[in-house]
C-alpha positions as CSV (number, residue, x, y, z in Angstrom):
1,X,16.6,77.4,-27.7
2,X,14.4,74.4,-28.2
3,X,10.6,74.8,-27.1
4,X,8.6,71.8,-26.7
5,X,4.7,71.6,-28.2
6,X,2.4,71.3,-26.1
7,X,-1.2,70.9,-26.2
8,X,-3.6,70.2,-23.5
9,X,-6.3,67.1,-23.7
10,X,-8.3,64.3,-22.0
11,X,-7.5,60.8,-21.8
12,X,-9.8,59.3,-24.2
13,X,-9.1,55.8,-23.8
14,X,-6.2,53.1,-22.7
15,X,-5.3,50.2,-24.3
16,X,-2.1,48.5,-22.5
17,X,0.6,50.9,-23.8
18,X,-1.1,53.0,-25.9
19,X,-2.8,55.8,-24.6
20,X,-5.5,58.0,-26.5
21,X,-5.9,61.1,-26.1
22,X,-8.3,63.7,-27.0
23,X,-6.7,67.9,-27.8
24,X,-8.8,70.7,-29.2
25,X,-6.6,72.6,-31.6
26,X,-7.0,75.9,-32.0
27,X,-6.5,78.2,-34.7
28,X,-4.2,81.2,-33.7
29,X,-7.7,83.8,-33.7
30,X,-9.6,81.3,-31.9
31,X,-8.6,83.0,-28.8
32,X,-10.0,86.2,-29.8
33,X,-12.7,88.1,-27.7
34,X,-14.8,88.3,-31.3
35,X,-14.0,84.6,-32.4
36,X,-17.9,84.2,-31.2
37,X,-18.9,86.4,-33.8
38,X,-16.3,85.8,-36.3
39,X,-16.0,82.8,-39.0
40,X,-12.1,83.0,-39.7
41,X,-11.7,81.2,-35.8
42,X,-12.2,77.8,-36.2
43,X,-11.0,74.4,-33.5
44,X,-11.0,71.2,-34.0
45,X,-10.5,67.7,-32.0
46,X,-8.2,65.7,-33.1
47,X,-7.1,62.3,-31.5
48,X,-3.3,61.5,-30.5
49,X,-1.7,58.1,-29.8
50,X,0.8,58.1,-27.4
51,X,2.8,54.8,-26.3
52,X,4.3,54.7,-22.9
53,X,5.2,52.6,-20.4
54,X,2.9,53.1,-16.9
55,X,0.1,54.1,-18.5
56,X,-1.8,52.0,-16.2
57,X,-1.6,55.0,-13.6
58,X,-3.9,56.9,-16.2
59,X,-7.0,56.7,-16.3
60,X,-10.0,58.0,-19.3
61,X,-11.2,61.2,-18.6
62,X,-8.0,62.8,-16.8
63,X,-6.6,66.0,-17.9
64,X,-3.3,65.8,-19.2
65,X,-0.7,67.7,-21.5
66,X,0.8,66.4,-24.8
67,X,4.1,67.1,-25.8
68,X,6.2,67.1,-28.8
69,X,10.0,67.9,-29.5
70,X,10.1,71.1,-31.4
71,X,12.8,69.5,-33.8
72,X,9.6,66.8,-34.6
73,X,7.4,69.7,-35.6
74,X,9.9,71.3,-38.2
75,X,10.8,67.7,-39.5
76,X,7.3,67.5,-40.3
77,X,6.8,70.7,-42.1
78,X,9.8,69.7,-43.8
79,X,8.6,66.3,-45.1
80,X,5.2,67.8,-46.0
81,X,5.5,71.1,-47.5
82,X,9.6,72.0,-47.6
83,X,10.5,68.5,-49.3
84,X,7.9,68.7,-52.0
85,X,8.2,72.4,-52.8
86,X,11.7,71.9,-53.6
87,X,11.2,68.5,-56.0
88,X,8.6,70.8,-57.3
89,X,10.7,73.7,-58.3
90,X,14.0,71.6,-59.5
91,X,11.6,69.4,-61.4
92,X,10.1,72.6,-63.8
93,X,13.4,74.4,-63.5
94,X,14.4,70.8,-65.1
95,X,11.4,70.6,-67.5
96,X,11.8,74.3,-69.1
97,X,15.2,73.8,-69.8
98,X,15.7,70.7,-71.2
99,X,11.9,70.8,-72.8
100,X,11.3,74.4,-73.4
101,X,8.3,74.0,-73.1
102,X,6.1,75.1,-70.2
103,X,3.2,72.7,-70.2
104,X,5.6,69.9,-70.0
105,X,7.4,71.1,-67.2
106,X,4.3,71.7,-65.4
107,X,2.5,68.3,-65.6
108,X,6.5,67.0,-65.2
109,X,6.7,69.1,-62.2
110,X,3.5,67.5,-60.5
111,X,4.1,64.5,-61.7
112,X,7.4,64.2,-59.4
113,X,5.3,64.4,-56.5
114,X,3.6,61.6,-57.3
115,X,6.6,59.3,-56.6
116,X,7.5,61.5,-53.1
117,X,4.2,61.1,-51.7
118,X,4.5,57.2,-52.4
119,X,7.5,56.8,-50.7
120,X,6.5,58.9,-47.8
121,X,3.3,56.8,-47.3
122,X,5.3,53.6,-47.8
123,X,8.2,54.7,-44.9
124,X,5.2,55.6,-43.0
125,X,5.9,52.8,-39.8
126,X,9.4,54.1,-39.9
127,X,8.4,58.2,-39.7
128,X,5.9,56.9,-37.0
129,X,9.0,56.2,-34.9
130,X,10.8,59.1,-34.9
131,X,7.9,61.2,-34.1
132,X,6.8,60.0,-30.7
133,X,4.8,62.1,-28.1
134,X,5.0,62.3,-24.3
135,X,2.6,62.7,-21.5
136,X,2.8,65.0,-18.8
137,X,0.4,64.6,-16.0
């Protein structure tokens, strides 16, 4: 039952192994016949390094499709939003009872974030790993 990700894009540039390339994601409206008139649809470009080995049989300006391991996408939701909004919650649950007060646990709930985020940026080479994406030509 596991779906990849993929997203479409153009080979933006190549530089030995590592291979740039260029999507346009889409919000979910943005395929509406009224996104023309419509501000809620909105796109963006974003820019995707993907290392692999033959990239020399690539070359900028090619049409090709990005793909990404389901399981990567839910990790990532995990580390960014499911991780934190958990510390978050145990951390004022925490605060209120052994404070009682709710300001405290507040700012002490926030504040617990501030260590996550830290670590997260400092394991960043290692997450970088595990999340690798593929080209299919």
């Amino acid at each position: 039952m596991s779906a990849d990700i993929r997203h479409e894009g153009v080979i933006d540039s190549i530089d030995g192994q590592k291979v740039t390339v260029r999507i346009l994601q889409a919000s979910a409206c943005s395929g509406c016949q009224a996104s023309r008139i419509c501000r809620a649809a909105e796109s963006k470009e974003k820019l995707v390094d993907v290392d692999m080995s033959g990239a020399e049989s690539l070359s900028v300006g090619q049409t090709v499709t990005v793909v990404a391991g389901e399981r990567m996408g839910m990790t990532a939701v995990l580390l960014a939003f499911g991780l934190p909004l958990l510390l978050l919650l145990v951390a004022l649950i925490a605060g209120v009872t052994v404070t009682g007060s709710e300001k405290v646990a507040a700012i002490a709930s926030i504040a617990v974030l501030v260590p996550y985020y830290i670590v997260l940026f400092l394991c960043r080479d290692r997450i970088k790993k595990d999340f690798g994406f593929r080209i299919i030509v």
